[in-house]
C-alpha positions as CSV (number, residue, x, y, z in Angstrom):
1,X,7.1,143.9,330.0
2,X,7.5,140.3,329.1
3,X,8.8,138.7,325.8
4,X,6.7,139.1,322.5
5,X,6.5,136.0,320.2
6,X,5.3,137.2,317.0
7,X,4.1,134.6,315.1
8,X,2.3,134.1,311.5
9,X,2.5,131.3,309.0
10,X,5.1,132.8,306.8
11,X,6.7,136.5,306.0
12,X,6.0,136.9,302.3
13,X,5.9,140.1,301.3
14,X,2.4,141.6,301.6
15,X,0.1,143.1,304.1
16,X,0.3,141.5,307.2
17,X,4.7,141.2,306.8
18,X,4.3,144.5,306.7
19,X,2.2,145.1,309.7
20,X,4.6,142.8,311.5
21,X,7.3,144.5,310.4
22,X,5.7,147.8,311.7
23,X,5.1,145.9,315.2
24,X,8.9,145.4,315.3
25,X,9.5,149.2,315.0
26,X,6.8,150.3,317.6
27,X,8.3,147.7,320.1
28,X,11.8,149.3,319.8
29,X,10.3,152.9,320.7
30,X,8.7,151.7,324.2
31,X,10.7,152.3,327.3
32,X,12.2,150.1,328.4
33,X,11.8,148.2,324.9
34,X,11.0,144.8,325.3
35,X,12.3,141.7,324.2
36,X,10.6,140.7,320.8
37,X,11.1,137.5,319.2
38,X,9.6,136.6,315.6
39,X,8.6,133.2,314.9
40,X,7.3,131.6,311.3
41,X,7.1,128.7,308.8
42,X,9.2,130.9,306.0
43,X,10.9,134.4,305.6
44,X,11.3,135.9,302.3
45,X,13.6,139.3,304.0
46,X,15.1,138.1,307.1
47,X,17.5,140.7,307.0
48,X,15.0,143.5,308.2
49,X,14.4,141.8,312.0
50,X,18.2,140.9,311.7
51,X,18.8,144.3,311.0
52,X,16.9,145.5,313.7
53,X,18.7,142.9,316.4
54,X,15.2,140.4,316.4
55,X,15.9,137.2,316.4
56,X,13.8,135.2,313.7
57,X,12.9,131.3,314.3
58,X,11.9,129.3,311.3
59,X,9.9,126.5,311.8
60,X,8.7,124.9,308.2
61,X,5.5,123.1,310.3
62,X,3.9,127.0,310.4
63,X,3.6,127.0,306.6
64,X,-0.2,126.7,305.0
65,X,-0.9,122.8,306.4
66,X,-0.5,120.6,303.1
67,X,-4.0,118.4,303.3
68,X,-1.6,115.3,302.3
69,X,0.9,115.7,305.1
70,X,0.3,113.6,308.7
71,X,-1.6,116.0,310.5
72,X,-0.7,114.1,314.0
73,X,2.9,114.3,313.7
74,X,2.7,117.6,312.1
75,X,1.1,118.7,315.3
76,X,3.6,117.1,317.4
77,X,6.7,118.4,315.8
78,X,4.5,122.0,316.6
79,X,3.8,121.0,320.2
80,X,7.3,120.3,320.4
81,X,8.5,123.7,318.7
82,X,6.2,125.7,321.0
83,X,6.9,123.6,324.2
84,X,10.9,124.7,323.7
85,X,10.1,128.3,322.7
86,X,7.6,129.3,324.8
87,X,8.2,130.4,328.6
88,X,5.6,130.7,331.0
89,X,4.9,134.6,331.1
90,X,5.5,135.3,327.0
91,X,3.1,136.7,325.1
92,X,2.2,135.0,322.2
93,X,1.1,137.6,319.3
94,X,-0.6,135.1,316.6
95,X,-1.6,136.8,313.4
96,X,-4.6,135.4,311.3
97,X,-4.5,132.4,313.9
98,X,-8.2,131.2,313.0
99,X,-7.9,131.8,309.6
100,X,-8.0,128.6,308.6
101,X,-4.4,128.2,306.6
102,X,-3.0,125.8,309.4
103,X,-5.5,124.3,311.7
104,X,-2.8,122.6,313.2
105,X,-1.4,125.7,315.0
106,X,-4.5,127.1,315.6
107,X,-5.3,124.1,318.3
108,X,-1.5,124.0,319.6
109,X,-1.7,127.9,320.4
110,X,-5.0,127.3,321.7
111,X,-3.6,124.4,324.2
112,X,-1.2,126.8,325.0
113,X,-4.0,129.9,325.8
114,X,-5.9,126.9,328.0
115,X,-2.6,126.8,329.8
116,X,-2.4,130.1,331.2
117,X,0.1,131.6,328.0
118,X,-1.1,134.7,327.3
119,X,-2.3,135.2,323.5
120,X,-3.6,137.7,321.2
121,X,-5.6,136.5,318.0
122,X,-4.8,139.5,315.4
123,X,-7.3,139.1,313.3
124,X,-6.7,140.8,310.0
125,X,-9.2,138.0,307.9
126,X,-11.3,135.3,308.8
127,X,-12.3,132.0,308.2
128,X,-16.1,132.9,308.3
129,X,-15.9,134.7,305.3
130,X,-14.0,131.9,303.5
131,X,-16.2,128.6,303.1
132,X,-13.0,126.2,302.1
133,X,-10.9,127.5,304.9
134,X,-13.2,126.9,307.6
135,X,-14.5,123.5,306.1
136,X,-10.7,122.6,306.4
137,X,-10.6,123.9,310.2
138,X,-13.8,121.8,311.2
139,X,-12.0,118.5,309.0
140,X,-8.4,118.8,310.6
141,X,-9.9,120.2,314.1
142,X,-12.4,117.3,314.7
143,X,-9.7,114.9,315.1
144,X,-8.8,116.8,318.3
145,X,-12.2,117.7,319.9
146,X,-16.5,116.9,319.4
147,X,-16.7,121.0,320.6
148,X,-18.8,122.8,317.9
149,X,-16.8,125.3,315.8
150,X,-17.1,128.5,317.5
151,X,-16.5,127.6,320.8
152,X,-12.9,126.0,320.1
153,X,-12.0,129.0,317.9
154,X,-13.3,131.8,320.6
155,X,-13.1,130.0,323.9
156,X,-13.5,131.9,326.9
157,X,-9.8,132.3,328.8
158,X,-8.6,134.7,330.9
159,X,-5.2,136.1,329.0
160,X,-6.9,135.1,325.4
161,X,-7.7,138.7,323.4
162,X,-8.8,139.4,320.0
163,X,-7.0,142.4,318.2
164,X,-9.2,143.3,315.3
165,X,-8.6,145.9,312.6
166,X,-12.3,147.8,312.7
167,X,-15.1,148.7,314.5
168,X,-17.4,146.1,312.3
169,X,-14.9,143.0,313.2
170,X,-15.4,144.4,317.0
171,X,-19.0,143.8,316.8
172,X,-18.3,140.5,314.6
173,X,-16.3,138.9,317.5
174,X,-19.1,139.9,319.8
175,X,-21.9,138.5,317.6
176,X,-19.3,134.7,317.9
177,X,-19.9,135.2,321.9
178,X,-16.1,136.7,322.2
179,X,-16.8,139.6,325.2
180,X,-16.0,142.8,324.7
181,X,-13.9,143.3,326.5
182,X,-12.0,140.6,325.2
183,X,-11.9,142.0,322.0
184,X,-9.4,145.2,321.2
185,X,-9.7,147.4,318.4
186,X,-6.4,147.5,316.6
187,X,-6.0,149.3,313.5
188,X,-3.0,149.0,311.4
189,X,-0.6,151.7,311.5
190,X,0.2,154.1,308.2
191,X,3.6,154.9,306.9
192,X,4.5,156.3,303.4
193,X,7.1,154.8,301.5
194,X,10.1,156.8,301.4
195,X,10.5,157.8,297.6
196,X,13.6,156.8,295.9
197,X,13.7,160.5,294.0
198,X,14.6,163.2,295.8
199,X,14.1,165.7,292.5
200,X,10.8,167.5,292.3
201,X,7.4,166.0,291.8
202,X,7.2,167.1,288.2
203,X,10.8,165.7,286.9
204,X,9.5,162.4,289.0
205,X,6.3,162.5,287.5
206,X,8.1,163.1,283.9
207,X,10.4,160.5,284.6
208,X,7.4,158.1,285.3
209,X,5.8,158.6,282.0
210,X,8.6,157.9,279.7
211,X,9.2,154.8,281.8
212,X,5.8,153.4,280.9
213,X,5.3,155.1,277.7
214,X,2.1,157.4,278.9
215,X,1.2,161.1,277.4
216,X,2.4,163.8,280.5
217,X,-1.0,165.8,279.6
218,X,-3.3,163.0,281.1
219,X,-4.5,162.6,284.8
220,X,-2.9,159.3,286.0
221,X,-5.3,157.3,287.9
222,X,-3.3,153.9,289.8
223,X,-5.0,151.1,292.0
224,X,-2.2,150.2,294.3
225,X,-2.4,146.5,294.5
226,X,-1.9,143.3,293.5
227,X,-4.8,142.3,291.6
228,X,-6.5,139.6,293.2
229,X,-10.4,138.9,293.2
230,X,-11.4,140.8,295.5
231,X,-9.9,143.5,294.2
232,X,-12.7,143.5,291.6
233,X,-10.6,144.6,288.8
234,X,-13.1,144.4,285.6
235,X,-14.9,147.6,287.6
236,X,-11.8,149.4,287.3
237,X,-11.5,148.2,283.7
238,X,-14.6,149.2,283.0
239,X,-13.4,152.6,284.0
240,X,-10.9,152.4,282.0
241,X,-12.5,151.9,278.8
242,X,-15.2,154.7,279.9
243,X,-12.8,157.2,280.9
244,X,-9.4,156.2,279.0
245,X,-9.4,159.7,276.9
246,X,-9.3,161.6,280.7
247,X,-6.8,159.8,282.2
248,X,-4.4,156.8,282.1
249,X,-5.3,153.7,283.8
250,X,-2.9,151.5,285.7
251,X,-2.4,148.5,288.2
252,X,1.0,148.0,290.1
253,X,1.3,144.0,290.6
254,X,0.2,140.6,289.6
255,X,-1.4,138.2,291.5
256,X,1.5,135.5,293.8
257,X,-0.9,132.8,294.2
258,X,-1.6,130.4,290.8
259,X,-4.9,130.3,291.9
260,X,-5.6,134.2,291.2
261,X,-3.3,133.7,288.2
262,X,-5.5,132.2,285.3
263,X,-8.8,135.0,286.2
264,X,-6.0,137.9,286.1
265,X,-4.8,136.3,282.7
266,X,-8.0,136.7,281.2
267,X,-8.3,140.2,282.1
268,X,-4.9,141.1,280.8
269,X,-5.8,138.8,277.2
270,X,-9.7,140.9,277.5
271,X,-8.0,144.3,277.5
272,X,-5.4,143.5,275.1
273,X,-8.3,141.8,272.8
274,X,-11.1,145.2,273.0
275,X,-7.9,147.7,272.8
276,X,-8.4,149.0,276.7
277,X,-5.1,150.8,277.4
278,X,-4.8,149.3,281.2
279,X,-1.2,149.7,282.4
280,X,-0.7,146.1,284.2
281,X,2.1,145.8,286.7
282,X,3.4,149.3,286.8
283,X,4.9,148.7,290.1
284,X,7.4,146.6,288.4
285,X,9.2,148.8,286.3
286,X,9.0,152.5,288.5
287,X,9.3,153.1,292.4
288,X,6.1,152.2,294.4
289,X,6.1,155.6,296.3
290,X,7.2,157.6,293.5
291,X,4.2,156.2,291.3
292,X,1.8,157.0,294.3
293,X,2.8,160.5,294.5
294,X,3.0,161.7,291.2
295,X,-0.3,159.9,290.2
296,X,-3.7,162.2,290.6
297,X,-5.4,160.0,292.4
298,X,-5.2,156.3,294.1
299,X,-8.7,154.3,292.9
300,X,-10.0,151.2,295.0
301,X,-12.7,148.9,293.2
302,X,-12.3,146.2,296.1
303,X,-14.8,144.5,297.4
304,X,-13.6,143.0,300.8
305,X,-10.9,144.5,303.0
306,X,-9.9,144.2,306.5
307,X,-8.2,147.6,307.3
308,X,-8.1,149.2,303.9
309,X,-4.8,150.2,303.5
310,X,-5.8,151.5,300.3
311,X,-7.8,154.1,301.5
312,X,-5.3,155.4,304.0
313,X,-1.5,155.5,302.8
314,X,-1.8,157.4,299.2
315,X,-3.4,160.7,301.1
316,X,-0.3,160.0,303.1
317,X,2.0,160.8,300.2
318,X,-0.7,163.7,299.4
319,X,-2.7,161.4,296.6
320,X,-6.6,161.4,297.0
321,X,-8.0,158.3,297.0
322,X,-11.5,157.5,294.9
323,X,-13.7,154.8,294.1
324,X,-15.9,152.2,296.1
325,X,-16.6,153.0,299.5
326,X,-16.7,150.0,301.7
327,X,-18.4,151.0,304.9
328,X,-16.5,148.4,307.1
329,X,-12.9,150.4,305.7
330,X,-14.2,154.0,305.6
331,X,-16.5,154.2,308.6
332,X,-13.8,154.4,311.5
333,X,-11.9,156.4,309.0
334,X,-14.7,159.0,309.0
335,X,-15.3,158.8,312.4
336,X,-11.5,160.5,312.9
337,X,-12.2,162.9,310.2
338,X,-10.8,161.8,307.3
339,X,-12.8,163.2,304.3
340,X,-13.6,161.2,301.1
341,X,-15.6,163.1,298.5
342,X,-15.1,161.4,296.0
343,X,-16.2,157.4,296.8
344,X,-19.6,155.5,295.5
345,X,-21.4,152.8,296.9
346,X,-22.9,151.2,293.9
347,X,-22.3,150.9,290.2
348,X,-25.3,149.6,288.3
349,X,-25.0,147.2,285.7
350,X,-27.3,147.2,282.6
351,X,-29.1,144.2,284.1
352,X,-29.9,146.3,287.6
353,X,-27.3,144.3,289.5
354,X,-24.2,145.5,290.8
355,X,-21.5,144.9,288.9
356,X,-18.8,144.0,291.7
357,X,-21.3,140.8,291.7
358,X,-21.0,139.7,288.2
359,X,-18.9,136.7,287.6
360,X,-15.7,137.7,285.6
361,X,-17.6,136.6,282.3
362,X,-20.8,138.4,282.8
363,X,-18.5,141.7,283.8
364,X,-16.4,141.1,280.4
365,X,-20.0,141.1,278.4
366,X,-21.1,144.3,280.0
367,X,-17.4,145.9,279.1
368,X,-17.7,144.8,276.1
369,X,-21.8,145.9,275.0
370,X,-20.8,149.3,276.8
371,X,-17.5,150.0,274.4
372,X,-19.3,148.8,271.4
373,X,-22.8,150.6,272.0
374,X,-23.2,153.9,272.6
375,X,-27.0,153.9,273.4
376,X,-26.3,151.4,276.6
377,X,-23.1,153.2,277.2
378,X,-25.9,156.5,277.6
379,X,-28.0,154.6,279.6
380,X,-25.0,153.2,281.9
381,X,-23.9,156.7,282.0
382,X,-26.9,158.5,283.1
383,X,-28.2,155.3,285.5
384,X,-24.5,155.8,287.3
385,X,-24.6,159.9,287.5
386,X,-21.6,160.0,289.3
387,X,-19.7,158.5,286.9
388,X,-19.2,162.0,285.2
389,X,-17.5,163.7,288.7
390,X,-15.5,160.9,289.4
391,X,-11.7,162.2,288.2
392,X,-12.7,166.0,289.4
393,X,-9.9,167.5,291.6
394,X,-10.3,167.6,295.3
395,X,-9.2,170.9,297.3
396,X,-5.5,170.9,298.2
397,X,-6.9,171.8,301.6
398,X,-8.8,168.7,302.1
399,X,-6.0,166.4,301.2
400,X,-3.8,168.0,303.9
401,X,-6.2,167.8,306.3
402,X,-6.6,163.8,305.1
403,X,-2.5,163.4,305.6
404,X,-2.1,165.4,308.8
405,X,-5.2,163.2,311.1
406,X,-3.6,159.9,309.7
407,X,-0.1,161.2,310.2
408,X,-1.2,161.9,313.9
409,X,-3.8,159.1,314.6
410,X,-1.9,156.1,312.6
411,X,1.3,157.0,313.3
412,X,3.7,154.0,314.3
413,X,4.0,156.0,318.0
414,X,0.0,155.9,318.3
415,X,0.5,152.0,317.2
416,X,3.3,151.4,320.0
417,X,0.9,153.0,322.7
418,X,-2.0,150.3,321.5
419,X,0.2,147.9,321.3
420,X,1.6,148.6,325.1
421,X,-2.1,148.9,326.4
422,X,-3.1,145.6,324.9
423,X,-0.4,143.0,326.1
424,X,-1.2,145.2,329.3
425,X,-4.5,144.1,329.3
426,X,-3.8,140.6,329.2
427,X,-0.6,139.8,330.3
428,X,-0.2,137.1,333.0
């Protein structure tokens, strides 16, 4: 097999590092493994692909592309970068590469596709979905070409593929005019973290309450993420307040990105102000795995995912998950056999709206009129019946069966066998 050039605009901890990171292991498990080189504008834990004898090229000009900087001799010093790195039969494995965060490399891998270099566009998010990003690919792209949008993003090349994470971003790429069979349906793969206790569940569990001061006769309920928008956290606060006596509420991590920082400041100031006993940023004082496994169930209010690791990796620890179903995340899922009983599709607002499309104000005014009034809290109540079997337990038989088909269909093995078939499928 020829060499693998990973590439992405930085490796901050977060999803897609770790799906690189899990690209890295499948690699090593082919045979005969082959070379695999990673290449991006910033590493945060260099050590991992040092440890695992990768060699890791830095090249600042991959970073997000800094609307001030010169975007012609940023895209030289790239063309340069590339035109050193890359040999003629590499592939180049290009995560989020139209996603809009720098235009610039999206045209210079591009070139390189138009030159016979075989790519793959992993797609985990796109720009489509994200009005500044792609007005910032039309503004930087336009100085390089009159071609209409689409057709420089998803031009038709013979060794060009699309990796996407779903069977709804399959048919999305088709919809752009990308043909199917140009398009490869690559879902991420699921490991559990290994948890830092090896004691029993129950002294972990223990252990975890005195840590963050919570009441070892309550269910613990824990959305594993870091709360950005579309994470759609005042629904889960709303759950919070409604359900609070049942079960303890808590989010692992803050937002990274100042621009998700001031909207997750006002929900931390909102709960403290109306007495809602949210647990913020649990993840930062006890072991992510060892929260995961000793809580009763994993809860997703999110609004927008690509894969949906959320819905996957707590069964893997043997934690149901619960909450809002997103048909994009859950349908493939379902398809395999993976079971979730305990998901809804809507949660009416007073108004008749949903409430995942209030603006953060309106959903803090709702919070608020539900807590303080117990004839609309009624109403709420009985308009969202499910409300009432959301925190019942779910058959220790069904959670096995979850863990065992995504232990055997997401394993990093299955992953490494994709992987092979893919670069297979398009390699010079």
């Amino acid at each position: 097999m020829p060499r693998i050039l990973i590439v992405h605009y930085h490796l901050h901890p977060g999803g897609v590092t770790r799906v690189i990171e899990s690209q890295v292991q499948a690699l090593q498990l082919l045979k005969p493994p082959p070379e695999v080189i990673v290449v991006a504008g910033h590493s945060e834990n260099p050590q991992f692909f040092y440890q695992k004898g990768v060699p890791l090229y830095i090249e600042e000009a991959l970073n997000y592309l800094d609307p001030k900087t010169n975007w012609r001799q940023e895209y030289e010093v790239l063309t340069r970068f590339f035109g050193t790195l890359v040999r003629a039969d590499d592939i180049l494995h290009v995560h989020n590469l139209n996603l809009g965060k720098n235009p610039l490399l999206t045209r210079v891998v591009l070139e390189l596709a138009s030159q016979g270099i075989a790519v793959v566009n992993h797609a985990h998010d796109f720009a489509e979905d994200r009005s500044k990003n792609y007005q910032f690919l039309q503004e930087v792209l336009s100085i390089f070409t009159n071609q209409g949008l689409d057709s420089t993003l998803y031009p038709s090349l013979p060794h060009l593929g699309h990796a996407v994470l779903n069977t709804t971003d399959y048919h999305r790429l088709m919809s752009y005019g990308v043909p199917g069979d140009r398009v490869f349906l690559l879902p991420n793969p699921v490991v559990a973290e290994t948890p830092q206790e090896e004691t029993g569940l129950q002294l972990v569990r223990e252990k975890i309450c005195a840590i963050l001061g919570l009441s070892a006769d309550k269910k613990i309920v824990t959305y594993p993420v870091r709360v950005i928008r579309r994470k759609n956290i005042g629904e889960y606060i709303l759950f919070c307040m409604l359900l609070q006596k049942e079960a303890h509420w808590l989010v692992t991590l803050p937002p990274k990105n100042p621009e998700e920082k001031t909207a997750y400041d006002r929900w931390v100031d909102f709960c403290s102000q109306e007495a809602i006993p949210l647990c913020f940023e649990a993840g930062t004082s006890v072991s992510f795995a060892d929260l995961i496994r000793s809580s009763d169930f994993c809860f997703t209010t999110s609004v927008q995912e690509g894969f949906g690791m959320t819905f996957m990796e707590p069964w893997l620890m043997g934690t149901p998950v619960i909450g809002r179903k997103l048909e994009n995340s859950t349908a493939d899922l379902e398809q395999s056999g993976i079971q979730f009983p305990l998901l809804y599709t809507t949660l009416m607002a007073p108004e008749g709206q949903d409430f995942s499309q209030l603006t953060q104000e309106h959903q803090m005014q709702v919070i608020r009129q539900l807590k303080n009034d117990q004839e609309s809290r009624e109403a709420f109540l009985k308009r969202n019946a499910f409300i009432s079997d959301l925190l019942n337990s779910i058959a220790p038989d069904l959670i096995e069966s979850n863990r065992q088909i995504i232990a055997r269909d997401y394993s990093i093995e299955s992953y490494a066998h994709r992987l092979e078939k893919l670069y297979q499928k398009i390699a010079r």
